[in-house]
C-alpha positions as CSV (number, residue, x, y, z in Angstrom):
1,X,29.5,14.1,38.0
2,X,27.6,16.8,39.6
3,X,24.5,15.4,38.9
4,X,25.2,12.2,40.3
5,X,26.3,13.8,43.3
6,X,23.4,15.5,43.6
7,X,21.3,12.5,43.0
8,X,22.9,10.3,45.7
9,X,22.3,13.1,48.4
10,X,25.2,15.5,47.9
11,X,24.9,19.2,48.1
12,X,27.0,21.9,46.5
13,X,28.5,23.7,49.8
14,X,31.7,25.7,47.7
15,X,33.2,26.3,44.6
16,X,36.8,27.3,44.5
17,X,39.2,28.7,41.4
18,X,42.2,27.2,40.6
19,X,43.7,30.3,38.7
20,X,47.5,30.7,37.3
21,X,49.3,33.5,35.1
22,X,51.2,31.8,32.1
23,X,54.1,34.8,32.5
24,X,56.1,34.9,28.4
25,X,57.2,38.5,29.1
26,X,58.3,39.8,32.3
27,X,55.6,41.3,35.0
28,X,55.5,44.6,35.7
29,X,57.9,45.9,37.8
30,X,56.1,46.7,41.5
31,X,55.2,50.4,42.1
32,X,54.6,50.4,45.8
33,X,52.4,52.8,47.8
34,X,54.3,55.7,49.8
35,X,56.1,54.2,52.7
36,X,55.3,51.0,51.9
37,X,58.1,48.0,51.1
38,X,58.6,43.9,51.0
39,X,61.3,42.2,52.0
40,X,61.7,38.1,52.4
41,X,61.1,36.7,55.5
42,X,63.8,36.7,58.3
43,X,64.1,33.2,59.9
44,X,63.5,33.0,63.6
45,X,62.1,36.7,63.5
46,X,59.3,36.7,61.2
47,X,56.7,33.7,61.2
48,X,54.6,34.6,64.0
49,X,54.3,38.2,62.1
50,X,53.5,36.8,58.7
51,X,50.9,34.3,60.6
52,X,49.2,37.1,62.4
53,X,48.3,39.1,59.4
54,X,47.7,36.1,57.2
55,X,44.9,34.8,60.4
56,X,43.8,38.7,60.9
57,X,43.2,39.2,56.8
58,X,41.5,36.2,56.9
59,X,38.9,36.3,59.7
60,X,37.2,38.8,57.0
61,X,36.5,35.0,54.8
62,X,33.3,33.4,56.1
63,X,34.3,29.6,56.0
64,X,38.2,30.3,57.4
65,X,38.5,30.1,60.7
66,X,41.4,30.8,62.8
67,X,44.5,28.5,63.0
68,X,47.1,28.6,65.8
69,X,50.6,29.5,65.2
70,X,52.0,25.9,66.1
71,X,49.0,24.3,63.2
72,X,50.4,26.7,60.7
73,X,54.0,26.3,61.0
74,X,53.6,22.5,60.8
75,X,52.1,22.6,57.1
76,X,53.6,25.9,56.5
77,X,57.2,26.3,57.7
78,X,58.0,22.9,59.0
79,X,58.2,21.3,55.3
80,X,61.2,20.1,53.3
81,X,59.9,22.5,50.7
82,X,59.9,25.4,52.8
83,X,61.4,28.3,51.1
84,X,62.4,31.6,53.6
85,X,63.4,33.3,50.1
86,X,59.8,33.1,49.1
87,X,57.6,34.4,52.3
88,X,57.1,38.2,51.7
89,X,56.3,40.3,54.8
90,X,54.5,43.4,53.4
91,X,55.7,46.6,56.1
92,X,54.2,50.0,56.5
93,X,57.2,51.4,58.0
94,X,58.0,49.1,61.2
95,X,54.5,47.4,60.9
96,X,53.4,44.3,59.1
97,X,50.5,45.4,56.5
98,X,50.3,42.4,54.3
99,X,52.4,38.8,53.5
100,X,52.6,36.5,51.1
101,X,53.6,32.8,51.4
102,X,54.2,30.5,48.4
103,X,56.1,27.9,47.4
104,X,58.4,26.9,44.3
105,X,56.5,23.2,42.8
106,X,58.4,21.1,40.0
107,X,56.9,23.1,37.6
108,X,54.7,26.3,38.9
109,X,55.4,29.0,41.1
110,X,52.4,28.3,43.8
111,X,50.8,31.4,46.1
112,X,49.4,29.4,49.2
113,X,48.3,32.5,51.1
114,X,48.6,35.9,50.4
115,X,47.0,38.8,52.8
116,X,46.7,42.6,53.4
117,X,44.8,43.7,57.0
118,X,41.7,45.2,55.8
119,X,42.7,48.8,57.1
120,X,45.0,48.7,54.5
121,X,43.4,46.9,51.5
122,X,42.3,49.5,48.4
123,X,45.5,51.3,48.3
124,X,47.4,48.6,45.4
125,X,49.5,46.6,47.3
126,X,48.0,43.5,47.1
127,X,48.5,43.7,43.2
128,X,52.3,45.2,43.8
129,X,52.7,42.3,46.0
130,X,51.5,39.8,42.7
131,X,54.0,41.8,40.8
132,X,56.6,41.1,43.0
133,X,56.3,37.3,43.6
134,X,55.4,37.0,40.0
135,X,58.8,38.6,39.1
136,X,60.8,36.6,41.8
137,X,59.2,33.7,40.2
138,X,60.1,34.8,36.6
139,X,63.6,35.6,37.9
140,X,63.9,32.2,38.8
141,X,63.3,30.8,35.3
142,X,59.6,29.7,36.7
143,X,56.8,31.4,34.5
144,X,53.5,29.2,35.5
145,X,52.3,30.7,39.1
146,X,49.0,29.3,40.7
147,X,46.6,29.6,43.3
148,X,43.6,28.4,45.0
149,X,40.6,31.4,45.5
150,X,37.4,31.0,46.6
151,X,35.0,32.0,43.8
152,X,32.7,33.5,47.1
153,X,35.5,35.5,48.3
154,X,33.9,38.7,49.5
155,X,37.3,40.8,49.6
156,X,37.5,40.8,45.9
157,X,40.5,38.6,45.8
158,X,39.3,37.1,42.2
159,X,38.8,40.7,40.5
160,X,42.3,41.4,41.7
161,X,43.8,38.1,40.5
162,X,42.7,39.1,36.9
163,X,43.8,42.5,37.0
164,X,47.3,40.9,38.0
165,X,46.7,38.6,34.3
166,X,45.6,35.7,36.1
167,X,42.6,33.5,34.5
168,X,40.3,30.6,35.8
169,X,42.0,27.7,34.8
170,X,39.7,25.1,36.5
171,X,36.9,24.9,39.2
172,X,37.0,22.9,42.4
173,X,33.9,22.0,43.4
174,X,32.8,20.9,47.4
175,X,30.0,18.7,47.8
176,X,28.6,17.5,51.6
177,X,26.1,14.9,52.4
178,X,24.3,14.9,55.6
179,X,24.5,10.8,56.8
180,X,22.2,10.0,59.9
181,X,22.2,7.0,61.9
């Protein structure tokens, strides 16, 4: 198909990983960082904090740009599968550090967004924080989890994905065409 794409005028602009954890064991059990905990997300308290770090983590990702609160909550929060149980605030004390935001499918566990501020990446809690929603997600009877990752993404979100026993289980590929008048 690719070639054809290309043929017709099509170039390759991105190529993201779909990449999932088949869990027959339990994960390991999350060994956080001095000082540092997760808790669920506290309705009416909560979303602007877990949008601010999600927006500020990602600014460091060169094709995100940044999405208003009121954007966000509408796919995000304001959905009949909307979960508060599985959005996970990361704290350093009183201040957010990190979040996670994912979603329970018919049949996978499903991270849509999962962040640490980049003052804070390099210390293991972006992997205890896998650990954690891979165990509330086993805990729940649920042992497929997924995730979409850009195979570009500078942060070395991919290398920490596989650490966390995750694998490449298909590629998304992003093709443009320039059309003219």
């Amino acid at each position: 198909i690719s070639n054809l794409l290309e043929q017709e005028g099509y170039i390759p602009i991105r190529h993201d990983w779909r990449m999932e954890i088949e869990m027959k064991t339990p994960p390991p059990v999350p060994v956080w960082p001095e000082g540092i905990s997760v808790r669920t997300l506290i309705p009416g308290q909560d979303e602007r904090t877990v949008h601010r770090v999600i927006q500020d983590a990602f600014s460091d990702l060169a094709h995100r740009a940044y999405q208003p609160f009121e954007e966000w909550e509408q796919w995000a929060i304001k959905r009949n599968d909307f979960d508060p149980s599985l959005v996970f605030p990361v704290m350093a004390g009183e201040d957010p550090v990190g979040a996670a935001l994912c979603y329970n499918y018919p049949d996978e566990g499903w991270v849509r967004q999962i962040a640490v501020l980049r003052q804070w990446r390099g210390r293991g809690i972006a992997l205890q924080l896998l650990y954690h929603i891979f165990g509330e997600f086993y805990h729940r009877g649920i042992r497929r989890v997924g995730l979409i990752v850009d195979s570009q993404n500078a942060t070395g979100a991919t290398r920490l994905y596989e650490r966390a026993g995750m694998h490449i289980a298909l590629q998304l590929d992003t093709y443009e065409k320039k059309l003219y008048p």
